[in-house]
Backbone as ProteinMPNN parsed JSONL, in Angstrom:
{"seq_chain_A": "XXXXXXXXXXXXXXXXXXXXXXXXXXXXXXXXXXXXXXXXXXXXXXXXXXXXXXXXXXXXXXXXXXXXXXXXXXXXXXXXXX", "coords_chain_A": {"N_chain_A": [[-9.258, -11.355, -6.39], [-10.432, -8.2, -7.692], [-9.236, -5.255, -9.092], [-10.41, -3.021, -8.154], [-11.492, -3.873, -5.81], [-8.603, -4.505, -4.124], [-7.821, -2.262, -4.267], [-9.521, -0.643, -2.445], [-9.144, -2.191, 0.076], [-6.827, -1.941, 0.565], [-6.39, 0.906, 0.933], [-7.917, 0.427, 3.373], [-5.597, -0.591, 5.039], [-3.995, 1.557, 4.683], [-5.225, 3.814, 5.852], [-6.186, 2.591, 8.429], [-2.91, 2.664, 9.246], [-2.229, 5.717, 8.929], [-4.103, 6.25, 10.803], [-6.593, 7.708, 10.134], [-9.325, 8.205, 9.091], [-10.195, 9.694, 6.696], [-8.997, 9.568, 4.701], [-8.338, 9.287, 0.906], [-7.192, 7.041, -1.513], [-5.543, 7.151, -4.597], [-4.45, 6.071, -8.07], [-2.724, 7.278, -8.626], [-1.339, 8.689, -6.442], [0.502, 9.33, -4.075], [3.197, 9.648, -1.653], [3.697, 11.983, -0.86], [1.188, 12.768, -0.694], [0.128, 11.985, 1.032], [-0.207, 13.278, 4.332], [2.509, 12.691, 6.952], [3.381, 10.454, 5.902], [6.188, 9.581, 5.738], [9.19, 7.781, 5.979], [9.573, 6.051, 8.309], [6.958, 5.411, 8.538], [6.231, 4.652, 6.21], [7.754, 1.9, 6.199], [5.768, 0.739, 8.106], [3.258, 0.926, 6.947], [4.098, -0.516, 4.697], [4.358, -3.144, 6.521], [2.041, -3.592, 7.453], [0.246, -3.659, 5.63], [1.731, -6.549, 4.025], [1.006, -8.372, 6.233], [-1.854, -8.104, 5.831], [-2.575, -8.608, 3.381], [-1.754, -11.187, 3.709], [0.91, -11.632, 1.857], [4.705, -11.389, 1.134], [7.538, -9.001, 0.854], [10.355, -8.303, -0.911], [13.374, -5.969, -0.056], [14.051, -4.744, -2.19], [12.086, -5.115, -3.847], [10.281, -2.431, -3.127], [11.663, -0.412, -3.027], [11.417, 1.06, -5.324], [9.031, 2.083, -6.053], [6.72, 4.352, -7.115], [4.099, 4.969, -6.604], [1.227, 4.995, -5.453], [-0.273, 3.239, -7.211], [1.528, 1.689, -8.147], [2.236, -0.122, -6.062], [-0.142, -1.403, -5.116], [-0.397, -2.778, -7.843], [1.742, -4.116, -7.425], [0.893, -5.469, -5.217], [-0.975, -7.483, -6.444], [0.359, -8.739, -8.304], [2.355, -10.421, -6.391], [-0.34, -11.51, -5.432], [-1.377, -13.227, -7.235], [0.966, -14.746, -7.266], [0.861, -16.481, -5.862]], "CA_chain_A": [[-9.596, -10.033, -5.899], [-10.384, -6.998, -8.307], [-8.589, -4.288, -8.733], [-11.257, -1.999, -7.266], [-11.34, -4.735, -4.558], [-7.538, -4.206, -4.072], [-7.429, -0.646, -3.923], [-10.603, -0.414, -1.183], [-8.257, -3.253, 0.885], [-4.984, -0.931, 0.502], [-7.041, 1.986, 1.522], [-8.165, 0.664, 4.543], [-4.785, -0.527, 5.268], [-3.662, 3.492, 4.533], [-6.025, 4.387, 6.875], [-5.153, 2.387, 9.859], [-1.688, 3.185, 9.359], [-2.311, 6.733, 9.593], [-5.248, 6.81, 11.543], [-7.361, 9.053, 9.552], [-10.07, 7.583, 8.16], [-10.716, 10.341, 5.541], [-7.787, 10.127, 3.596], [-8.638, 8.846, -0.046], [-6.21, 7.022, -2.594], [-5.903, 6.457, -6.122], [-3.322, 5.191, -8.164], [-1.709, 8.619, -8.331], [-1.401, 9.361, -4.819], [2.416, 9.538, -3.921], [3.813, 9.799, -0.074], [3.632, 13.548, -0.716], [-0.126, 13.418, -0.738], [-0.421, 11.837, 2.886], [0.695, 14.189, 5.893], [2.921, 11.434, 7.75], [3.736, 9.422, 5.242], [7.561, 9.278, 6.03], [10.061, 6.693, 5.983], [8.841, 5.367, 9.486], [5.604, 5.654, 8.059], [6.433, 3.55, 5.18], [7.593, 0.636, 6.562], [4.732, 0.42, 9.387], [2.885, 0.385, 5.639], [4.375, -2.265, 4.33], [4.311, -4.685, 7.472], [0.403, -3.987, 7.654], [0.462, -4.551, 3.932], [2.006, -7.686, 4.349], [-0.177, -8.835, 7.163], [-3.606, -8.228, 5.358], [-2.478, -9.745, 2.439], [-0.568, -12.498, 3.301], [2.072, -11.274, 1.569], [5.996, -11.122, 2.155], [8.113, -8.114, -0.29], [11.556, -7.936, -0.657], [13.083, -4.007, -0.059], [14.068, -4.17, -3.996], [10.543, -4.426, -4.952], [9.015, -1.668, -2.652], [12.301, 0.452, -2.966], [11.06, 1.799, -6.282], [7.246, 2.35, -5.91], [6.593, 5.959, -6.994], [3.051, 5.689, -5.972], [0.218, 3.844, -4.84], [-0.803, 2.664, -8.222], [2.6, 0.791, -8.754], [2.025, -1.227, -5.111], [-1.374, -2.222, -5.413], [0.519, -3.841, -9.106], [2.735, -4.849, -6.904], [0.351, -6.838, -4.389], [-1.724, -8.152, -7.068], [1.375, -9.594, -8.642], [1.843, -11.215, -5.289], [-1.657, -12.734, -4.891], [-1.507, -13.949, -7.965], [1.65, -15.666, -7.611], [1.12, -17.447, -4.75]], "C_chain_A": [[-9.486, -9.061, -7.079], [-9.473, -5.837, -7.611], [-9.434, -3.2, -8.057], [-11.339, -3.024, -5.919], [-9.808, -3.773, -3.691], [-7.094, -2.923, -3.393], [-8.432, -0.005, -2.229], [-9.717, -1.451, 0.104], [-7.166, -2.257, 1.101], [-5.657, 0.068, 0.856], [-7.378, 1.557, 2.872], [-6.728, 0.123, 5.615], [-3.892, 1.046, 5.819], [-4.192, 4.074, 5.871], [-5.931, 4.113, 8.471], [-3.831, 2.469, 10.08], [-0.956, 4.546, 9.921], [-3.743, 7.308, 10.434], [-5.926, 7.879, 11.473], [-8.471, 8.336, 8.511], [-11.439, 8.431, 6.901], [-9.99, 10.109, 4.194], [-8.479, 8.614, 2.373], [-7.281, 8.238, -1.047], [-6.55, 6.767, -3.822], [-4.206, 6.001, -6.524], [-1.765, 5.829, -8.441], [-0.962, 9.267, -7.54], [0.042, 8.485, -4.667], [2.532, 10.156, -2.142], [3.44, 11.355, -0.024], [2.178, 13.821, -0.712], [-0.59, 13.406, 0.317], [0.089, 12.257, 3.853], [0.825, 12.854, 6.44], [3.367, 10.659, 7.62], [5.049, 9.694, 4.885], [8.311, 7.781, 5.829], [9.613, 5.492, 6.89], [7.583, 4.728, 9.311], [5.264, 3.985, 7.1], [6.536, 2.218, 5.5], [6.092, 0.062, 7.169], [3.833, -0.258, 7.841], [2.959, -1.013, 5.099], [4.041, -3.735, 4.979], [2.821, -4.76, 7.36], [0.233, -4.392, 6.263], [0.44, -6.32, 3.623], [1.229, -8.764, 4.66], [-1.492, -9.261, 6.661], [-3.597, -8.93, 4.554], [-2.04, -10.804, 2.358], [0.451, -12.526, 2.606], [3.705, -10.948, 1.578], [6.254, -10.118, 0.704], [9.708, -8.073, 0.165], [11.991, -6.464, -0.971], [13.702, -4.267, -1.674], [13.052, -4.144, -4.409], [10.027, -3.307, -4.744], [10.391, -0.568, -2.699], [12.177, 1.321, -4.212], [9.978, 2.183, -6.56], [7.649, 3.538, -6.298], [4.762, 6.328, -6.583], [1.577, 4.441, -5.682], [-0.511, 2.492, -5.873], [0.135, 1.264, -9.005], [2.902, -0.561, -6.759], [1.235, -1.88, -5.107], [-0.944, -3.618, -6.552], [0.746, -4.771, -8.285], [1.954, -6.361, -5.955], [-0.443, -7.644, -5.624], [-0.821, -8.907, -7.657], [1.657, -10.862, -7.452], [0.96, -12.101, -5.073], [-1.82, -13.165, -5.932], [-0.406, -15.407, -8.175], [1.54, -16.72, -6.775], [0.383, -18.816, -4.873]], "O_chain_A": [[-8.356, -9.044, -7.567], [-9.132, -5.551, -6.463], [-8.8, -2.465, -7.301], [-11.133, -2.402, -4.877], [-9.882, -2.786, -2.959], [-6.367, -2.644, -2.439], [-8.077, 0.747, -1.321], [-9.963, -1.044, 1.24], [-6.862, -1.993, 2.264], [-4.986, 0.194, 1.88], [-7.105, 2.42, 3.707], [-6.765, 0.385, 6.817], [-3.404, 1.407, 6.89], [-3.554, 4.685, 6.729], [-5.721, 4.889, 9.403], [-3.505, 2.334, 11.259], [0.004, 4.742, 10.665], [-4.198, 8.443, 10.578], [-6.003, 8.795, 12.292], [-8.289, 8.041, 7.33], [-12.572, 8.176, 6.493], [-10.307, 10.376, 3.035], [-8.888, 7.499, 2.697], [-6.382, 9.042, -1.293], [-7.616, 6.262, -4.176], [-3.229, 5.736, -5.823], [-0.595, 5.451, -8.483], [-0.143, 10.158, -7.764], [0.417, 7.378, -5.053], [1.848, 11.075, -1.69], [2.868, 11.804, 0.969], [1.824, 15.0, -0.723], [-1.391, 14.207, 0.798], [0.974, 11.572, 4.366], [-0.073, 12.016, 6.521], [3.848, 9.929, 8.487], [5.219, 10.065, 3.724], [7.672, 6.781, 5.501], [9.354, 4.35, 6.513], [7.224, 3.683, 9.853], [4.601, 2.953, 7.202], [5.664, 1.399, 5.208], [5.468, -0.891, 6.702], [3.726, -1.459, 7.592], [2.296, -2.05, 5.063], [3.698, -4.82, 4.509], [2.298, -5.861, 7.185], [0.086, -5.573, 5.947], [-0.447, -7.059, 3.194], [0.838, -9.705, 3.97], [-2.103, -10.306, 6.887], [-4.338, -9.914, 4.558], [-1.864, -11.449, 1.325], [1.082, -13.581, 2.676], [3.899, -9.942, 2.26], [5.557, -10.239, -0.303], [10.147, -7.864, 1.296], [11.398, -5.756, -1.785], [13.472, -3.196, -2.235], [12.755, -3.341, -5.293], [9.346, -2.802, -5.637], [9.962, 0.483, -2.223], [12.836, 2.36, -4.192], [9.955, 2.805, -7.622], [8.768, 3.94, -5.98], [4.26, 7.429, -6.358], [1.381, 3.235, -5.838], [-1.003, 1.402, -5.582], [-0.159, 0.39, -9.819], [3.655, -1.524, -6.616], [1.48, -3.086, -5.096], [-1.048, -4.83, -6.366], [0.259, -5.901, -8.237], [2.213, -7.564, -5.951], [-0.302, -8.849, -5.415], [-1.167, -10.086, -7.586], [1.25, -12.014, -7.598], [1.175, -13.234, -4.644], [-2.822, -13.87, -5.814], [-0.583, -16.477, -8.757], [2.101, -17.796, -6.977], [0.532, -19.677, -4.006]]}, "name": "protein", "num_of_chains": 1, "seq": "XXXXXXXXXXXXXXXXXXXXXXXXXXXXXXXXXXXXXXXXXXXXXXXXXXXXXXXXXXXXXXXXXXXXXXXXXXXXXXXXXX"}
């Protein structure tokens, strides 16, 4: 999967999470950019995360993210390792 792959996958993830299917990311885009994107928020994130990708994360990896650009990393690290 490309990283423009990746990011269009994690976006539509984003999107059914918060059920807004305007909201745009990049690799800049930080919790503070998405109204909603809380703690609660976060997880729900992650599990759909998870889900789409086949993916499992332990909370030390995703407890330091500062923004969308360092998860995406993060899953691609993931689908590569597997």
């Amino acid at each position: 999967m490309t990283e423009a792959e990746l990011y269009d996958a994690f976006t539509e993830v984003i999107r059914d999470v918060f059920d807004d299917d305007t909201i745009v990311v990049g690799p800049e885009t930080t919790a503070e950019d998405v109204e909603g994107w809380d703690s609660q928020a976060h997880v729900m994130l992650i599990v759909a995360t998870e889900q789409r990708f086949g993916v499992r994360f332990r909370a030390s990896e995703f407890e330091s993210l500062r923004n969308v650009g360092e998860f995406v990393a993060l899953i691609a690290t993931k689908l590569t390792s597997r």
